[in-house]
N, C-alpha and C positions, 0 to 999 in steps of 0.2 A: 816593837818594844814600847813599853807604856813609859811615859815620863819622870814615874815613882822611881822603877827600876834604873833607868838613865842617872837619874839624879844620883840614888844611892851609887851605884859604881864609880860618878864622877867625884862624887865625895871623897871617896877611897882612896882615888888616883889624886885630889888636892895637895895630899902632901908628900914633900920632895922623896924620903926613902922610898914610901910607896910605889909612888910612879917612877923613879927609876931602877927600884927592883922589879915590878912589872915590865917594862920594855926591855930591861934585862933576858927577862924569860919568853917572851915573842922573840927575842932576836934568838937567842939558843933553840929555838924551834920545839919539835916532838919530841925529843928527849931531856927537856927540862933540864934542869941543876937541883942540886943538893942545897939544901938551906947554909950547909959549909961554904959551899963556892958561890953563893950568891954576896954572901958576908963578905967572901975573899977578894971579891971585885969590886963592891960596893965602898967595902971596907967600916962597914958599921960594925958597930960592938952587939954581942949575942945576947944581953940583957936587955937588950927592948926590941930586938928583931925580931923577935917570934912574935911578939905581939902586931906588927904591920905584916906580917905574913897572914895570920888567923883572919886580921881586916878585908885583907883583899879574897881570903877563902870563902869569908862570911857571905859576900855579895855574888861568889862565883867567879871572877875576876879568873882566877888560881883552884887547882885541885892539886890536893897535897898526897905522897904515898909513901909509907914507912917502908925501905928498903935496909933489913937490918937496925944495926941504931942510927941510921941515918932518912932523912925524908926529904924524899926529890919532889918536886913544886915543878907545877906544867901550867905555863899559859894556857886560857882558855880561848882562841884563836877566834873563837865563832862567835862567841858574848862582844871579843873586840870589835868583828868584821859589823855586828847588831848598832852598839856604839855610833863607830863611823858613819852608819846607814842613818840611824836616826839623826844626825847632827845634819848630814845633807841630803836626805831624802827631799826636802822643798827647798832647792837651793834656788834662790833667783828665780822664784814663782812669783814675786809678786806679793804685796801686801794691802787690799783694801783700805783706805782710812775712812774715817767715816765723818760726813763733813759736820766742820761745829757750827752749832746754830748760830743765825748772829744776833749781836748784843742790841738790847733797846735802849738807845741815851734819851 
């Protein structure tokens, strides 16, 4: 995962509905919830939830599917597992510093 992409999805998840209706949808597993029943748990109002729904679809976070007049939302499990990877792929490796010259009084 390149750093651009990391960035953008962390961006997404910054804000509180976001990331709790994302971890919403990991914890529901492979069959997702309805944009109803994420509302129903959350308890956010439907006038500005579709709009942090669309945010987390934009980056891939979420893949959305019209079932009837309703649209079930599915974590994207493997962009998360990408995530987690990048954040500790060099965990505890070790950080070079590079020595400072020193000063001439």
């Amino acid at each position: 995962m390149v750093t651009d992409d990391a960035a953008k999805c962390f961006g997404e998840l910054g804000h509180l509905n976001r990331l709790e209706a994302y971890r919403l949808l990991v914890k529901a597993g492979p069959g997702g919830l309805t944009v109803g029943e994420i509302q129903q748990h959350l308890g956010v109002p439907k006038s500005t939830f579709s709009h942090h729904l669309d945010r987390l679809a934009q980056v891939g976070l979420i893949t959305q599917q019209r079932e009837g007049r309703s649209i079930r939302c599915f974590a994207d499990c493997d962009l998360m597992s990408e995530l987690v990877s990048y954040l500790a792929d060099e965990c505890c490796t070790g950080v070079t510093v590079a020595a400072e010259p020193e000063s001439v009084i």
